[in-house]
Backbone as a ProteinNet text record, in pm:
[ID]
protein_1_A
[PRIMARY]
XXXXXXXXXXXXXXXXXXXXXXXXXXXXXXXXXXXXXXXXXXXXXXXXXXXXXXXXXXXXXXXXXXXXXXXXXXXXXXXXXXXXXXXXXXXXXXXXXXXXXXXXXXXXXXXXXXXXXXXXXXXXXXXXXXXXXXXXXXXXXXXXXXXXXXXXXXXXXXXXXXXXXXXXXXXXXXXXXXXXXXXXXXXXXXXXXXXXXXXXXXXXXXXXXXXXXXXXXXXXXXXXXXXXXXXXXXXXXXXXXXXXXXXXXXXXXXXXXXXXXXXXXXXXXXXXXXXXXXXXXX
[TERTIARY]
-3610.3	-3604.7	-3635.8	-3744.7	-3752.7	-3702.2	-3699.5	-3528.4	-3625.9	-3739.4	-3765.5	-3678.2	-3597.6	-3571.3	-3406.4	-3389.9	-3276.3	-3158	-3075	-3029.8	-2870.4	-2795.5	-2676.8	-2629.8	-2574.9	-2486.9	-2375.5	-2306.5	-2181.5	-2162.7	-2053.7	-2087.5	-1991.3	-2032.9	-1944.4	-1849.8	-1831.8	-1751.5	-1823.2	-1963	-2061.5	-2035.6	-2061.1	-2073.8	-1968.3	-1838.9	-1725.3	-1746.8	-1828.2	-1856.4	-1928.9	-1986.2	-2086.6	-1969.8	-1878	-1824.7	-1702.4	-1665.8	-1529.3	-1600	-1732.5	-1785.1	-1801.2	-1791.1	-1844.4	-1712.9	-1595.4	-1463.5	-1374	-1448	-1385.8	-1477.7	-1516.9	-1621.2	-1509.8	-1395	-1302.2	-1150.1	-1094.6	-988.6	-879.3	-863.3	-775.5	-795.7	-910.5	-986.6	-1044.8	-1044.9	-1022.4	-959	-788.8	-717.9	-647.2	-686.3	-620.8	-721.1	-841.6	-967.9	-927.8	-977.4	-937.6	-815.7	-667.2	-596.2	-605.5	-664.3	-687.1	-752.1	-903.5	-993.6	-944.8	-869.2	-775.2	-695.3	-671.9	-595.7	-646.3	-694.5	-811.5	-965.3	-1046.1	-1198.5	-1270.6	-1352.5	-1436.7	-1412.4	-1356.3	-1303.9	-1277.9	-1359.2	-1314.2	-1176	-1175.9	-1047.4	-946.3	-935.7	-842.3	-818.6	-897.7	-949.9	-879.2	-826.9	-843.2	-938.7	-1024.5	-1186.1	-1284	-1391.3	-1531.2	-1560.8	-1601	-1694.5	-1839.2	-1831.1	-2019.7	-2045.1	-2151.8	-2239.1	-2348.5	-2369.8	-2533.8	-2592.6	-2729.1	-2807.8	-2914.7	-2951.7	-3096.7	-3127.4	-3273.4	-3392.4	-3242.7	-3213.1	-3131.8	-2961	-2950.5	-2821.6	-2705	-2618.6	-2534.9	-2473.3	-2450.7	-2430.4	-2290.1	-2277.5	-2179.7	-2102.4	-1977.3	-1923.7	-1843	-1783	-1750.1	-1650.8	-1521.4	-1423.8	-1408.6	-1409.7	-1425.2	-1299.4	-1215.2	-1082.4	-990.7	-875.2	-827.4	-828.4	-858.3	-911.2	-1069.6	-1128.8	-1262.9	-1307.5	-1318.2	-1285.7	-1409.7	-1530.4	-1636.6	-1645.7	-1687.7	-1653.3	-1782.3	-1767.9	-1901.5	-2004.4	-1999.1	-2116.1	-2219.6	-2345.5	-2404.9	-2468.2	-2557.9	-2582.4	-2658.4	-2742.4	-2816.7	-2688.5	-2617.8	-2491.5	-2426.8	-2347.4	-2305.2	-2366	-2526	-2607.1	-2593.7	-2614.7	-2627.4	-2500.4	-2404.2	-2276.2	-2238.4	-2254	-2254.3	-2375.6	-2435.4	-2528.9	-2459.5	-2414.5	-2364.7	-2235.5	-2130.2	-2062.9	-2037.2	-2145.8	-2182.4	-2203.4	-2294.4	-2389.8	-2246.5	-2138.6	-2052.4	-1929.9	-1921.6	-1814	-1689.3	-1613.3	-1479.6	-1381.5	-1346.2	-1270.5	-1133	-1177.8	-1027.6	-976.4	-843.9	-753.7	-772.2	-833.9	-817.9	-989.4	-1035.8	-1128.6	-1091.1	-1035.5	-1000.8	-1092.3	-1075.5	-1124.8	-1197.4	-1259.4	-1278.1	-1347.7	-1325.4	-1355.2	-1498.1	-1509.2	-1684.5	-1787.7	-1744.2	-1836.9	-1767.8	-1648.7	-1539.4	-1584.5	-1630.5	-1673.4	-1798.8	-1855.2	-2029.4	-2026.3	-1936.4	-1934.8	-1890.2	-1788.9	-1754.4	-1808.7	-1877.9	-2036.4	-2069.7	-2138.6	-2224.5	-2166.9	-2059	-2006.1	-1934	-1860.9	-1778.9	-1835.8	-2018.7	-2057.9	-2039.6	-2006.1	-2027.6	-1843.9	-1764.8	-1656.1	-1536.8	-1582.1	-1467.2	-1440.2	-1385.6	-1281.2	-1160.7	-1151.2	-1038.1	-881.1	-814.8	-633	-596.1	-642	-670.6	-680.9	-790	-861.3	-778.3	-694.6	-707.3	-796.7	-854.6	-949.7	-992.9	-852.7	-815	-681.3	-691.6	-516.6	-590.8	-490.8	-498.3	-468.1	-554.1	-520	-471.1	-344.6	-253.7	-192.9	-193.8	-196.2	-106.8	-42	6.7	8.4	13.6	-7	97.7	191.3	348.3	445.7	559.6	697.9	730.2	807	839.9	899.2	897	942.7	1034.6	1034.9	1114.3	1202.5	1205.6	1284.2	1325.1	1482.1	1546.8	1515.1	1511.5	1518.5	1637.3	1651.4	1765.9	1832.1	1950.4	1935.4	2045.1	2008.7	2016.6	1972	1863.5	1707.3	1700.8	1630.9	1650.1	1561.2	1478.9	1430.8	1520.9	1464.5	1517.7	1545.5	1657.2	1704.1	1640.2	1598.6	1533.5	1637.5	1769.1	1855.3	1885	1791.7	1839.9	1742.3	1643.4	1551.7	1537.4	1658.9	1696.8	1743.2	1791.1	1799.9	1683.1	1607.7	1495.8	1391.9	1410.5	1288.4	1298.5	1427.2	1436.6	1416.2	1389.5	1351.8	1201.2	1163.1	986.3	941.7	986.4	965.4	962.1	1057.6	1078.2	988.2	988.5	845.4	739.5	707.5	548.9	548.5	609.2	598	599.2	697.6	667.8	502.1	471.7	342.7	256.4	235.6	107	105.6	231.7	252.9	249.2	247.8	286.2	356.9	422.6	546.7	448.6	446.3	393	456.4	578.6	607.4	486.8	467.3	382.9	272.9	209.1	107.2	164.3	205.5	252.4	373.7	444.7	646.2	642.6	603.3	582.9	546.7	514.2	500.4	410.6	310.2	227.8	282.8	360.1	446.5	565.8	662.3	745.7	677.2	579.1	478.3	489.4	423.1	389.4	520.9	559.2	708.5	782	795.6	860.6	779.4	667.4	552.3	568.6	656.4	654.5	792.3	870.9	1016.2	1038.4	957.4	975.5	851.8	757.3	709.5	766.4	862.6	952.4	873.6	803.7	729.7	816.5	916.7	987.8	1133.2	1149.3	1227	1306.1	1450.9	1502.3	1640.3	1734.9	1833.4	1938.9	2062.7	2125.9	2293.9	2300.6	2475.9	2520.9	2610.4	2625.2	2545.1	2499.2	2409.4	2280	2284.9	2191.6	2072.7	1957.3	1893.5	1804.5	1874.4	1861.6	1716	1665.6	1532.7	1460.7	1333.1	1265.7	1113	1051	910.9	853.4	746.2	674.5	569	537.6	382.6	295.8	237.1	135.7	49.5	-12.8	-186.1	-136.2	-189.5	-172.9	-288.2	-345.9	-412.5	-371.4	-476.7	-467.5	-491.8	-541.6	-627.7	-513.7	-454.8	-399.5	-333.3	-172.8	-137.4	-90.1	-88.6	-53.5	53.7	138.9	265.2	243	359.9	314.2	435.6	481.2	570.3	704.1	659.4	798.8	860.3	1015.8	1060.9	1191.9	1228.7	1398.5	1434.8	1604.2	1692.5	1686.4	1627.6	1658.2	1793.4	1862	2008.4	2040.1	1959.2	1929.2	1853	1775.7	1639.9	1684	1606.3	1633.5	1750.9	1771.1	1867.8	1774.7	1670.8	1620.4	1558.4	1647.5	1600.3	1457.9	1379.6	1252.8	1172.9	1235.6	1172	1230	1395.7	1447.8	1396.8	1407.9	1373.4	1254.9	1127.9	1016	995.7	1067.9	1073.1	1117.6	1214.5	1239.2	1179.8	1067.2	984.8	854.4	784.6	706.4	729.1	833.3	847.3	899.2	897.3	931	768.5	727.4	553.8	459.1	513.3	449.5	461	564.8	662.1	594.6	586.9	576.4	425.9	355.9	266.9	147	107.7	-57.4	18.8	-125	-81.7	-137.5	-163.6	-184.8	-84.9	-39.4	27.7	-35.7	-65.8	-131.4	-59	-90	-64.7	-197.6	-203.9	-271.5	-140.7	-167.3	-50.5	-123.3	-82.6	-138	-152.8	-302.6	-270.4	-178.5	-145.7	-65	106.2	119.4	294.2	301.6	325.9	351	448.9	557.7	691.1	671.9	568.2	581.1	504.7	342.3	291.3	337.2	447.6	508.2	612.6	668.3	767.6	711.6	595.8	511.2	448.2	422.6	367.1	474.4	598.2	736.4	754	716.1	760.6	644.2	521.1	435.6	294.4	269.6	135.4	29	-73.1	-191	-278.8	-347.3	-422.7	-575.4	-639.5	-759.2	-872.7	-848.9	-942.5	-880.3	-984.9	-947.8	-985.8	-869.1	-911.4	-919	-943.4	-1003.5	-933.5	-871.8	-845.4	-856.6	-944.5	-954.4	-879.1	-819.1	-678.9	-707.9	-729.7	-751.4	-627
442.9	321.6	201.2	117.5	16	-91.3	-192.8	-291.1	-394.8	-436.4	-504	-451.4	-313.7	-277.6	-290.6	-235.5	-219.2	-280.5	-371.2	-431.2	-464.3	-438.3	-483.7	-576.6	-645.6	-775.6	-770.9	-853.8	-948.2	-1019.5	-978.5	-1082.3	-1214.8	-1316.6	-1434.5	-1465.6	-1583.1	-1630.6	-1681	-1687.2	-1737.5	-1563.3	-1459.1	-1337.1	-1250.7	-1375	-1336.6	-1253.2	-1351.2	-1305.3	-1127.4	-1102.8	-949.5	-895.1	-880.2	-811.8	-769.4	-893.1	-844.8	-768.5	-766.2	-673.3	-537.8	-542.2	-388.6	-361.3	-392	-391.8	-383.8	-422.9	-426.3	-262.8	-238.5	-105	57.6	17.1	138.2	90.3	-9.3	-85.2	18.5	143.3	211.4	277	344.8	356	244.8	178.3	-0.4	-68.7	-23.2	-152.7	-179.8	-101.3	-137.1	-282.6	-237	-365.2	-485	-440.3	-522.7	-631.1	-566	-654.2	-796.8	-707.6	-771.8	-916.2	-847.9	-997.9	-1079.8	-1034.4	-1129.4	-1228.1	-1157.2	-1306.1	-1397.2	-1311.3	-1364.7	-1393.3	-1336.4	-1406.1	-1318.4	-1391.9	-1265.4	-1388.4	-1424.5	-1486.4	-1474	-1373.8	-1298.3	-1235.2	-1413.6	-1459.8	-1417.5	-1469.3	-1418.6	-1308.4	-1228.7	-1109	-985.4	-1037.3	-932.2	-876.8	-904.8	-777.5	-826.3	-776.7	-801.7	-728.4	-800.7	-674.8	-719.5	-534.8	-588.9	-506.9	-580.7	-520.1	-460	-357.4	-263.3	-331.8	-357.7	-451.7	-361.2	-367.7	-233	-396.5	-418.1	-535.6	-602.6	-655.4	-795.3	-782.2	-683.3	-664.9	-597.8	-624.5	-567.4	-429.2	-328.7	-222.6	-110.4	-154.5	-107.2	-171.9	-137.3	-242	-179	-203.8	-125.1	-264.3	-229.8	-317.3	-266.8	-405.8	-277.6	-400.9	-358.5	-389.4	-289.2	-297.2	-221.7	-48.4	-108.9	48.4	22.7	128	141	182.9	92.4	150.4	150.8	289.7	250.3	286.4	183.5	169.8	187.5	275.4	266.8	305.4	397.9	387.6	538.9	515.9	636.2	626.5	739.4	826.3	722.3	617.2	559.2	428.7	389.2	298.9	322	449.8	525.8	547.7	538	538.9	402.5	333	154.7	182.8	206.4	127.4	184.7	321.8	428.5	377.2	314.7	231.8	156.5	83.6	-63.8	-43.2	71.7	80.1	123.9	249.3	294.7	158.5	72.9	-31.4	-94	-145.1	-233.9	-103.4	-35.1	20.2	48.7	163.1	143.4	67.5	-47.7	-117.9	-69.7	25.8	42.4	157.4	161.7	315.8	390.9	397.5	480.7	486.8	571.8	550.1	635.7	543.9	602.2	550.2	594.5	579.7	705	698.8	801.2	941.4	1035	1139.6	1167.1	1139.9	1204.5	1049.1	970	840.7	873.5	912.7	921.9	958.3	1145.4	1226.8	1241.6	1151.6	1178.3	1074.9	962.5	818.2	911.1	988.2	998	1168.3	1226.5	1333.1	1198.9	1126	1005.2	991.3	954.6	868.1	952.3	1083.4	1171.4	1249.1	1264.5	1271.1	1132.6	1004.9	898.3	894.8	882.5	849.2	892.1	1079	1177.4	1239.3	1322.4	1375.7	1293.1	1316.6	1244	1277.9	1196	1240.9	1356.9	1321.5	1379.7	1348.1	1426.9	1440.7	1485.5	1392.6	1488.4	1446.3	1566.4	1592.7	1566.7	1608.7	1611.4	1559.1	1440.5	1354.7	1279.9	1363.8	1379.8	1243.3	1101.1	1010.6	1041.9	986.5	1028.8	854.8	867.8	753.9	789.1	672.2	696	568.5	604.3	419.8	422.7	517.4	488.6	594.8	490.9	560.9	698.6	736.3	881	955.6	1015.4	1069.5	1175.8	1233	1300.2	1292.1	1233.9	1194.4	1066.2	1020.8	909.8	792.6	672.6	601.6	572.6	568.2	541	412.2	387	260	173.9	230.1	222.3	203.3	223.5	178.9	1.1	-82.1	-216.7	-259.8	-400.8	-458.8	-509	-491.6	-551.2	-687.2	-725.5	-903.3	-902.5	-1057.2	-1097.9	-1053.4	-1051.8	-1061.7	-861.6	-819.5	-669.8	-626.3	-714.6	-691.3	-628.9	-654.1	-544.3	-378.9	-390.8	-231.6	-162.2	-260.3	-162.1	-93.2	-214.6	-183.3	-64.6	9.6	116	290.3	291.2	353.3	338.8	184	184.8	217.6	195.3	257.8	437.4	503.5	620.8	708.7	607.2	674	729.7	580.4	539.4	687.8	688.9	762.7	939.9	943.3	1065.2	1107.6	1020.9	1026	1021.4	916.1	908.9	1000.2	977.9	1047.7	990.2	881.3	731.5	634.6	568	498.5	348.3	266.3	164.3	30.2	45.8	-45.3	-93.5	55.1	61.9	-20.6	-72.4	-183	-366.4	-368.7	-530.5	-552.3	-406.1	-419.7	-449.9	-387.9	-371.5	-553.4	-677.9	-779.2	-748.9	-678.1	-720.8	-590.5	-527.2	-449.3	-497.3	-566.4	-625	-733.7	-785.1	-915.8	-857.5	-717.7	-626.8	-623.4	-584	-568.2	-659.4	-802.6	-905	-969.6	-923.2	-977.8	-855.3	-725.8	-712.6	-730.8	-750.1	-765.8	-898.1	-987.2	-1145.9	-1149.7	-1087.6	-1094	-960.8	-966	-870	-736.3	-670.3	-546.1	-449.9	-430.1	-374	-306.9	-173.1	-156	-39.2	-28	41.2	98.3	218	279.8	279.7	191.5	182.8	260.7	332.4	375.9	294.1	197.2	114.9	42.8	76.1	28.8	73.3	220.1	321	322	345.3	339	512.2	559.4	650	737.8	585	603.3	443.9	489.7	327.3	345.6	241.8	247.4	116.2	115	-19.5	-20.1	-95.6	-162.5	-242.6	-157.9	-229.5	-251.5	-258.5	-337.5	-354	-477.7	-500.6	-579	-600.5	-652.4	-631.7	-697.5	-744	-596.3	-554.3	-396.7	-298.4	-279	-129.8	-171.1	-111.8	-84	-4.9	9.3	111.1	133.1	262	286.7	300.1	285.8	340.4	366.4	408.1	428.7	523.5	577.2	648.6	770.9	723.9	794.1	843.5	936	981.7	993.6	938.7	1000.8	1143.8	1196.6	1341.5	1432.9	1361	1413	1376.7	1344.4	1324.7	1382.9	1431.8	1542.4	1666.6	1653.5	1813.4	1731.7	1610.6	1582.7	1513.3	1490.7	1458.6	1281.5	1217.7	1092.1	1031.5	1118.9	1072	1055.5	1161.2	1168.5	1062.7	1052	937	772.2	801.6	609.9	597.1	685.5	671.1	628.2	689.3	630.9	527.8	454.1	326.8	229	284	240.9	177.8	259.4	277.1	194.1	182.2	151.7	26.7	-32.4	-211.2	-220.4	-132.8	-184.3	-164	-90.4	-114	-220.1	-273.4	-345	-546	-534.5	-689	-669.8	-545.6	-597.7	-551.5	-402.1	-423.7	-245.7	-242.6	-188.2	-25.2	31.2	132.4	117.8	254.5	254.9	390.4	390.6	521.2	482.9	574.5	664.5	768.9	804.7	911.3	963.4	1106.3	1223.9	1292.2	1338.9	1475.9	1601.9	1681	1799.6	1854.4	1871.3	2003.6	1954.2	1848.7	1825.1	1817.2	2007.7	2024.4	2015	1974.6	1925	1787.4	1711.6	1591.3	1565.7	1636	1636	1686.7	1772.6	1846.1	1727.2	1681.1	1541.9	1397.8	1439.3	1297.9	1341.2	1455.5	1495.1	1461.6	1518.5	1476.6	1383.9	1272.9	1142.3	1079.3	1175.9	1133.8	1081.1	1104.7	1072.3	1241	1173	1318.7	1270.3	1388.8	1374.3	1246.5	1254.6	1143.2	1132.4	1186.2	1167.4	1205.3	1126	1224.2	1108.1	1089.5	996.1	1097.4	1041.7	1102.6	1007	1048.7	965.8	1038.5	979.4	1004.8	921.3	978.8	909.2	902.1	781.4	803.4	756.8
-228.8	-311.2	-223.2	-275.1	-182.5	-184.9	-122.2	-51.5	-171.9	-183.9	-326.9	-462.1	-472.9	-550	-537.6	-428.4	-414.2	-329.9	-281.6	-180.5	-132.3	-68.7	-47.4	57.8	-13.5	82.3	56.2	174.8	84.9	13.3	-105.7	-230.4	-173.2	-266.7	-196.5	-329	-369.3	-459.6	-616	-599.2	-660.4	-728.2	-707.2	-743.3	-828.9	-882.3	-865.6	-1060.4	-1138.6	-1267.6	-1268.5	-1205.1	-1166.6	-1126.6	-1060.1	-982.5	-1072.6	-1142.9	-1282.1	-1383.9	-1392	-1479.5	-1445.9	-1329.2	-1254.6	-1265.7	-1199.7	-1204.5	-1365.5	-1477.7	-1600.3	-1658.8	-1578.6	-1615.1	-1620.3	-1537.3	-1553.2	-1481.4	-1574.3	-1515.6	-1436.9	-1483.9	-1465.1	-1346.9	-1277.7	-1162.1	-1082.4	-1155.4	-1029.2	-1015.1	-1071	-1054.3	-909.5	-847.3	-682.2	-658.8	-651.9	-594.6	-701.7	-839.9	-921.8	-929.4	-877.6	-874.1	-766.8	-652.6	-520.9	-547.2	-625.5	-675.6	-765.9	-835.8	-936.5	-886.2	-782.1	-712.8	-590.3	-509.6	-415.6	-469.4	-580.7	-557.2	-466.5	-462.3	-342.1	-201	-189.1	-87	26.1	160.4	245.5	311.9	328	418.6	349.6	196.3	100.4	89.8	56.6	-24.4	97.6	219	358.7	396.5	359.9	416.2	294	344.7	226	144.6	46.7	-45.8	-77.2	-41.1	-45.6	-168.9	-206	-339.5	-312.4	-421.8	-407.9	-562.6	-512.1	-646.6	-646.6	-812.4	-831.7	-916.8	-886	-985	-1059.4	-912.6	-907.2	-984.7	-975	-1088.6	-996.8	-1025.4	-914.2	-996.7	-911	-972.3	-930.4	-819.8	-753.2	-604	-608.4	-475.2	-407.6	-263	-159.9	-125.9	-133.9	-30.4	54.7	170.2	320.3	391.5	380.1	439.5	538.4	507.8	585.2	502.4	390.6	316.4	264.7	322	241.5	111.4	18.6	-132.3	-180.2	-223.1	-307.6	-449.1	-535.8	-711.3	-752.4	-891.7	-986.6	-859.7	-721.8	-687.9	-694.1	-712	-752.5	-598.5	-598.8	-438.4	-351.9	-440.2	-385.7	-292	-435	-368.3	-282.3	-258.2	-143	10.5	-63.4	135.2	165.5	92.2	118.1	178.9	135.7	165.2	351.2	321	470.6	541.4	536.9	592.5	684.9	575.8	664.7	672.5	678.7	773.6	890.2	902.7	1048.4	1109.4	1058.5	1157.1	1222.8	1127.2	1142.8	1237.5	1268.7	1331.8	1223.4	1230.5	1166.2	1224.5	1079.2	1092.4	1004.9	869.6	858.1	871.8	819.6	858.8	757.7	657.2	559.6	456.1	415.2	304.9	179.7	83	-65	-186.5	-320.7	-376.6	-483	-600.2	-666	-598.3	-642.6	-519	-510.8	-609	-572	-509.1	-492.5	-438.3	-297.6	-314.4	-155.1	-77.7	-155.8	-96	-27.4	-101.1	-27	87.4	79.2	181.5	266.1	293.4	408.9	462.8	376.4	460.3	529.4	519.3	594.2	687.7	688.2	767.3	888.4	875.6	921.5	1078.4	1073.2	1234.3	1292	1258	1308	1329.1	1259.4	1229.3	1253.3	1230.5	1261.1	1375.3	1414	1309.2	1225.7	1090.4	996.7	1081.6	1078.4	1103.3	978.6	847.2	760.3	671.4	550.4	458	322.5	245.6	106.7	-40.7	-18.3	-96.3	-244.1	-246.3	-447.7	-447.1	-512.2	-533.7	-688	-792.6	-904.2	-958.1	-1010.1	-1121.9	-1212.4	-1256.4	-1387.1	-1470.5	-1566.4	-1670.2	-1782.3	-1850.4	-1962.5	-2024.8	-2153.9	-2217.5	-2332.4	-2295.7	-2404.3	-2321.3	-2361.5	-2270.2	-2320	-2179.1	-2240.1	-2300.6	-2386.7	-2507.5	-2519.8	-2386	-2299.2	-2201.7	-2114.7	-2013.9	-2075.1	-2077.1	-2077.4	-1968.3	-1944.9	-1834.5	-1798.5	-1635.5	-1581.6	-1611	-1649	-1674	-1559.4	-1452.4	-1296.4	-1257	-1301.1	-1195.6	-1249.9	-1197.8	-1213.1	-1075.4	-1074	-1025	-871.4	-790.5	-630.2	-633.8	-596.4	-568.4	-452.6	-413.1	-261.6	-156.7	-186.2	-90.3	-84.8	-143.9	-125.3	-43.7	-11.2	95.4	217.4	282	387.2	335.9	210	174.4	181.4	66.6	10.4	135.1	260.6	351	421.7	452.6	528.1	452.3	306.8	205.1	240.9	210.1	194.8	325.4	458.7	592.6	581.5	502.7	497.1	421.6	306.1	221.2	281	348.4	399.6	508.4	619.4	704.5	665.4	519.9	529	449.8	372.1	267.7	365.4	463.8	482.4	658.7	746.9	842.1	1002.7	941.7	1053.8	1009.1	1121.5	1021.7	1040.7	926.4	867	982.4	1060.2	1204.2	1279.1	1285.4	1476.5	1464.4	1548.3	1604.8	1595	1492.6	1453.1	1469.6	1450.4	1481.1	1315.4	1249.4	1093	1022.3	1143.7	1032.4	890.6	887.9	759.1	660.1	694.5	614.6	533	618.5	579.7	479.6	487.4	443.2	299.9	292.1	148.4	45.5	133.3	43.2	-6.1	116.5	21.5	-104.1	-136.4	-190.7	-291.7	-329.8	-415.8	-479	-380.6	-456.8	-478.3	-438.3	-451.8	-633.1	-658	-776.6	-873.1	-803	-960.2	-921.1	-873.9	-900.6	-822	-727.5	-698.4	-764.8	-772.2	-879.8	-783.9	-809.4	-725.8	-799.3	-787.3	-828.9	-646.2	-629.8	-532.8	-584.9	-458.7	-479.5	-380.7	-376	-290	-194.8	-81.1	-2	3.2	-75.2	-18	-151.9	-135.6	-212.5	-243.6	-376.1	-419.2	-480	-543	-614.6	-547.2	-541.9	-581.8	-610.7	-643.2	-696	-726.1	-651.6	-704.4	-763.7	-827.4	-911.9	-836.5	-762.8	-611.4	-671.6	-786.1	-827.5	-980.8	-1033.3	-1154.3	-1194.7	-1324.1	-1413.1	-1551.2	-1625.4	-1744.5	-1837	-1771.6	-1819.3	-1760.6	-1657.9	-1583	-1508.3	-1469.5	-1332.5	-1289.4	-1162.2	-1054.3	-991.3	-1026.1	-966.5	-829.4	-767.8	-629.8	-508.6	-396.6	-338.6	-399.4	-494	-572.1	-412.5	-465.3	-345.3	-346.9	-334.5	-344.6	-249.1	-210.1	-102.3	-68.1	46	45.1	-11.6	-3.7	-7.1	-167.9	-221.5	-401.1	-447.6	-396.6	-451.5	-537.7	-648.6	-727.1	-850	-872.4	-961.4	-1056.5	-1033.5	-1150.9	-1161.2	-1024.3	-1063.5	-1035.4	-990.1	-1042.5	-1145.7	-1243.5	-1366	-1447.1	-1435.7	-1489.3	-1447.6	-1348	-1251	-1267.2	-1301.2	-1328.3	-1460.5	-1577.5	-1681.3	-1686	-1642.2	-1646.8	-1623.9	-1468.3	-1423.1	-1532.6	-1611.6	-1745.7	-1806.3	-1849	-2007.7	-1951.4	-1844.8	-1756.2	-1770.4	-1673	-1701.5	-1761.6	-1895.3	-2045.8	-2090.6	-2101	-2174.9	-2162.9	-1999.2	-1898.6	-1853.3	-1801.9	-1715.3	-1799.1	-1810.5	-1882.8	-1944.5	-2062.9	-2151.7	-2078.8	-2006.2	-1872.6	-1801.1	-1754.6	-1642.5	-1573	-1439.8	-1364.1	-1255.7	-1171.5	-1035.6	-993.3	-858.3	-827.1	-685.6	-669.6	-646.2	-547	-445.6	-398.7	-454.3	-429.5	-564.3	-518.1	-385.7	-331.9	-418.2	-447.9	-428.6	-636.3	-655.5	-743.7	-818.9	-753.5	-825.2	-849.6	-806.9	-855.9	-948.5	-975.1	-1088.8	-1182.4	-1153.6	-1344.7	-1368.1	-1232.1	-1281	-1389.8	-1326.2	-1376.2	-1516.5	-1543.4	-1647.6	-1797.8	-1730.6	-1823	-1890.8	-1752.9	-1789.4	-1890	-1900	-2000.8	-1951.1	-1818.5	-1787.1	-1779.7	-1761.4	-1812	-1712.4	-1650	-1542.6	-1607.2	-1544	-1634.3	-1519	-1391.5	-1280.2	-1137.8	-1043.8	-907.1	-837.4	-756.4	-577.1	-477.6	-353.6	-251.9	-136.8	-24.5	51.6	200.3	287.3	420.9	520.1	571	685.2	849	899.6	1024.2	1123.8
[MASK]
++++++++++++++++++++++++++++++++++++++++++++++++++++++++++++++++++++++++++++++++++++++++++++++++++++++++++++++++++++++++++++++++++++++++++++++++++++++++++++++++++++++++++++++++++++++++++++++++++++++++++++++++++++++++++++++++++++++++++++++++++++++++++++++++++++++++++++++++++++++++++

């Protein structure tokens, strides 16, 4: 395809109308990026990292946030070389490349003699959605939104999560500042939701991307020493039917395929598979 035809840059702020369209193209599979530009713009500085666009006879068609996660949207094979293009050229800058699996998957063939070996690769992590509470599982009515001042609870849970999910603890390099940053930023906008027995925090779960169209569960996590009682299926429902209710009329998640007690948990609570992310871990 020739570069008269075909071309990618960075979009700027001027680009911001093209880019909510590409982005309003599958709110529910874009609402991580999506939420991001909703509040930042294509704004670099804002935004944490750039996004660049792939244009076919001037139209923009597909886009790549290249932050501390490499995210590519709506992109077809041609969008995908553009994008593995210009991230070989540019060096890896972030820790992770996620995003729908099959754009995932081919970015990082490209990229993987340049890039790899991955820390690791999962392959298939199942998108799951529901757009009415569950009909089955009760909500906890324990579970409840984080006070600012519970801030020191919640963080040693979201430290615990992080490290066991992803397999590094979210501290190391900064002494956790832009971690701690995340978190007061979701319990200071209400999106933090948590079940406490005194000090200890039993259940919790946040709503890390939101729009007008979809949002995204995320961090769900039980006390080990609580596991097998059920309160995920419960605190998750509670979870739902808060962000049915307040934030957008979608609610999703994506899961590891392997962690089958949590997809039959989630299934309960009333979500249905609907697609596939892909996430490479460095």
């Amino acid at each position: 395809m020739s570069s008269s035809v075909a071309t990618t840059r960075v979009l700027t702020p001027a680009d911001l109308p093209a880019a909510l369209e590409v982005l309003d193209r599958d709110p529910i599979e874009n609402a991580f990026v999506a939420a991001r530009v909703a509040v930042a713009g294509l704004d670099s500085w804002r935004l944490g990292g750039e996004m660049w666009g792939f244009f076919e006879h001037g139209r923009l068609e597909a886009l790549c946030y290249s932050g501390a996660n490499l995210v590519p949207l709506s992109a077809s094979s041609a969008a995908v070389q553009a994008f593995a293009d210009r991230a070989r050229k540019q060096g890896r800058r972030c820790s992770s490349i996620v995003g729908p699996v099959e754009g995932t998957a081919e970015l990082w063939s490209l990229l993987e003699p340049h890039w790899g070996p991955a820390r690791e690769v999962r392959a298939r992590q199942p998108l799951m959605a529901t757009r009415e509470p569950s009909r089955e599982i009760a909500p906890d009515p324990r579970v409840r939104r984080v006070r600012r001042d519970e801030m020191d609870l919640l963080l040693p849970a979201c430290v615990a999560m992080f490290t066991e999910e992803v397999g590094v603890s979210p501290l190391a390099g900064d002494g956790g500042l832009l971690y701690r940053a995340r978190v007061a930023e979701l319990v200071t906008g209400g999106r933090a939701f948590a079940r406490f027995e005194g000090d200890r925090v039993v259940f919790k779960a946040e709503i890390g991307a939101a729009t007008e169209g979809a949002c995204q569960i995320q961090g769900v996590w039980v006390a080990p020493e609580f596991r097998g009682r059920g309160h995920s299926e419960s605190g998750m429902a509670t979870v739902v039917d808060v962000a049915l209710r307040e934030v957008a009329p979608v609610v999703s998640l994506y899961v590891n395929d392997y962690n089958v007690v949590a997809r039959a948990a989630y299934r309960r609570v009333g979500f249905t598979e609907i697609g596939a992310f892909m996430s490479v871990l460095f």
